[in-house]
C-alpha positions as CSV (number, residue, x, y, z in Angstrom):
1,X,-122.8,-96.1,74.7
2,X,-126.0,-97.2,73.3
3,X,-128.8,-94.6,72.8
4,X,-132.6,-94.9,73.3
5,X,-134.3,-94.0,69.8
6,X,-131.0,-93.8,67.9
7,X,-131.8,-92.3,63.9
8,X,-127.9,-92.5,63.3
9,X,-123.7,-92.3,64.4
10,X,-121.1,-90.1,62.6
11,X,-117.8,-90.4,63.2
12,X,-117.8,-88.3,66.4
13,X,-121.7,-87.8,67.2
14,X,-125.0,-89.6,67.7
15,X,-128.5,-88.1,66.1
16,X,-132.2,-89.3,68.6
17,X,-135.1,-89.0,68.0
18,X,-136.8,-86.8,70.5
19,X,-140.2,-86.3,68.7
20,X,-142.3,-86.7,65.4
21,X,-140.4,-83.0,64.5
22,X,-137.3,-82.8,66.2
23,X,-134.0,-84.7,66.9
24,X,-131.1,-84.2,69.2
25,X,-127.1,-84.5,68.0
26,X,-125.2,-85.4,71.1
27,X,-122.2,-83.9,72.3
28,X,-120.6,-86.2,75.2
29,X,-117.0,-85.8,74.0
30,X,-114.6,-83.6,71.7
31,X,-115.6,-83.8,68.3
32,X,-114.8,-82.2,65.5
33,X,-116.7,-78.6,66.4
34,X,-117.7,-77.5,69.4
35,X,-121.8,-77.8,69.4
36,X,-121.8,-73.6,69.7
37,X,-120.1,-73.2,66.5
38,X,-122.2,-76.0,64.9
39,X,-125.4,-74.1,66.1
40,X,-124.8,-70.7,65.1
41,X,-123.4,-72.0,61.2
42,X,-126.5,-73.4,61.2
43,X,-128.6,-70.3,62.3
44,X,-126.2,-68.7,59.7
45,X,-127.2,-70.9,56.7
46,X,-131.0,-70.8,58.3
47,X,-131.3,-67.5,57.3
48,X,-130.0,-67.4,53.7
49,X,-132.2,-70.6,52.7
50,X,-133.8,-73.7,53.9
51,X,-131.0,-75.8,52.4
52,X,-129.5,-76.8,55.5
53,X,-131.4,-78.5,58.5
54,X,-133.3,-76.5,60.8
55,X,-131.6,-75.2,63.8
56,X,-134.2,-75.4,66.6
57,X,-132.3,-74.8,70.1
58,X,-129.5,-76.2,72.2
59,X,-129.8,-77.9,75.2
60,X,-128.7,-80.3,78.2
61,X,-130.2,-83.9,78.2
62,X,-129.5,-84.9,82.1
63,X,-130.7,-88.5,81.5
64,X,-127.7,-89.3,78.8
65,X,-125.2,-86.4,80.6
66,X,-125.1,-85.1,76.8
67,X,-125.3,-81.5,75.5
68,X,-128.0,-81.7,72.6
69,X,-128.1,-79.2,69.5
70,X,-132.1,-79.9,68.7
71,X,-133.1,-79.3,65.2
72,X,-135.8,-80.5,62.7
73,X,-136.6,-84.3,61.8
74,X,-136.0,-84.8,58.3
75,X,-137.5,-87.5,56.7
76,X,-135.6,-88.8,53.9
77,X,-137.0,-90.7,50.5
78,X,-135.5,-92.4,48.3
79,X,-134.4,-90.4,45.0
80,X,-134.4,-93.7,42.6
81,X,-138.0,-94.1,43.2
82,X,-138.2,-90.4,40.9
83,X,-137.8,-89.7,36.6
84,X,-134.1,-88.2,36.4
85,X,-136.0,-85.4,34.6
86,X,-137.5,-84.9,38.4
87,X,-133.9,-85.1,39.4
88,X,-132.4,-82.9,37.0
89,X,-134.7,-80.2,38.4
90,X,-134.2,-80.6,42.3
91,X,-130.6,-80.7,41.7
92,X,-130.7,-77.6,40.0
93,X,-132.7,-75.7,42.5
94,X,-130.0,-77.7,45.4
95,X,-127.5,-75.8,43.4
96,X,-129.1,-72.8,43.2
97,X,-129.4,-72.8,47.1
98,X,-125.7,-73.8,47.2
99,X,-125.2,-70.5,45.8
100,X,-126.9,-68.6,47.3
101,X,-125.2,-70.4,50.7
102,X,-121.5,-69.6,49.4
103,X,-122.8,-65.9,48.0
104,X,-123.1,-65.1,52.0
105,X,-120.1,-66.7,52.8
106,X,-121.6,-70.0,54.0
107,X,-119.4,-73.8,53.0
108,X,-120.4,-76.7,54.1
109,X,-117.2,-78.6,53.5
110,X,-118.5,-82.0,53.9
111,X,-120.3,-82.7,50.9
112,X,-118.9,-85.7,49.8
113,X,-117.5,-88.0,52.8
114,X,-113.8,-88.7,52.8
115,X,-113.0,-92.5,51.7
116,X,-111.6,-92.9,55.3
117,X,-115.0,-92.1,57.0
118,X,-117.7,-94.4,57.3
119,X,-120.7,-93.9,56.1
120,X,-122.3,-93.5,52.2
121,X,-120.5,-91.3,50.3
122,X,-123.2,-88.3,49.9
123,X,-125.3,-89.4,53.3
124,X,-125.3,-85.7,54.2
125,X,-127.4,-85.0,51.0
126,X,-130.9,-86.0,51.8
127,X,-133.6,-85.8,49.4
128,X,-137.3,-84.7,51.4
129,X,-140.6,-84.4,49.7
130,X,-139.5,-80.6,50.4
131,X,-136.3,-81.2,47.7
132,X,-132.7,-82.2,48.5
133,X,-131.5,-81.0,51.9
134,X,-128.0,-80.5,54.0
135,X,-127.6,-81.8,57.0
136,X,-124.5,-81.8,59.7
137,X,-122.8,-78.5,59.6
138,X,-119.9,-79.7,62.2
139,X,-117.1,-78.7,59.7
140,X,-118.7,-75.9,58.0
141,X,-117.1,-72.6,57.4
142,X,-118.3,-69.2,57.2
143,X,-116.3,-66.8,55.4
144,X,-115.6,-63.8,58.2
145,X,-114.5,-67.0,60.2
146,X,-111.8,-68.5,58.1
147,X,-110.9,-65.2,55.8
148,X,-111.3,-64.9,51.8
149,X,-108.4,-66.9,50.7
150,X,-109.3,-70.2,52.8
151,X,-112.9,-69.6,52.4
152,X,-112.6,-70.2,48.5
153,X,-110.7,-72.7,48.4
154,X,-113.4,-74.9,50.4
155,X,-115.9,-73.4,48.1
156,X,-114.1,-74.5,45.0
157,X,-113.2,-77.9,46.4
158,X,-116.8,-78.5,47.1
159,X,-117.8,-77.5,43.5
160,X,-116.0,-80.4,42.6
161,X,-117.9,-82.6,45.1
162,X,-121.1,-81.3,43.9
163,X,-120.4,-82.5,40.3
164,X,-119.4,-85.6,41.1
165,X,-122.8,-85.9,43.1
166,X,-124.5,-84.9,39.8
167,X,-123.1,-87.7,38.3
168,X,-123.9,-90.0,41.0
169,X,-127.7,-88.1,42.1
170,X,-128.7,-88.4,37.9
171,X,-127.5,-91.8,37.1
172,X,-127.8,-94.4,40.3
């Protein structure tokens, strides 16, 4: 279906624009997660840091038939137009966050895209004049959700994926 004032597609969801602050994700079919889940993993990670996009509200757009998780607009910049010393310190404090994220039993768990989806490789790493931000939570975890031993396993498996973002954030 084609979308008035599309920003972007996933795999299994659409992203509007609604305003100059907010956008909608729309859920029309099953995806991945069900759009309660996605909402309150993002209210979770909300509350830890402002790593992860802005939960605003949920709602019901009658005009597409589409239930709508509404968060903030992020507008994105390009990170080769910056020093890799400027780099070097926004991907530490993204780290840092990260931390902070799995310390409260937060994963994001889709750092870096698998080959088979389409897409850019780290497209759900955005850099903002605000720093380098996370957006889609669909397949997020939260600890008390998953338990200790599957919970760190996504942790450690995104550690990887975060140095290999490093490597590609520092030297593209």
């Amino acid at each position: 279906m084609k979308y008035p004032r599309k920003l972007s597609s996933g795999a299994n969801n659409t992203v509007i624009v609604l305003s100059e602050t907010e956008v909608g994700k729309l859920y029309t079919d099953d995806t991945r997660s069900d759009i309660g889940s996605e909402a309150t993993k993002m209210q979770f990670a909300n509350a830890i840091n402002s790593l992860v996009v802005r939960f605003s509200r949920l709602e019901y757009n009658e005009e597409l038939s589409a239930e709508m998780l509404v968060m903030e607009r992020i507008y994105p910049i390009d990170f080769r137009a910056y020093e890799v010393e400027i780099r070097e310190l926004w991907f530490d404090v993204f780290v840092d966050e990260l931390h902070q994220l799995h310390t409260a039993g937060f994963v994001h768990r889709d750092i870096q895209r698998p080959s088979n989806i389409a897409g850019l490789t780290f497209d759900n790493i955005l850099l903002t004049p605000q720093g380098l931000r996370l957006i889609d939570v669909g397949i997020s975890a939260l600890r008390t959700q998953v338990g200790d031993a599957i919970f760190e396993k996504y942790v450690e498996n995104e550690k990887k994926e975060i140095e290999e973002f490093k490597e590609y954030f520092l030297n593209r």
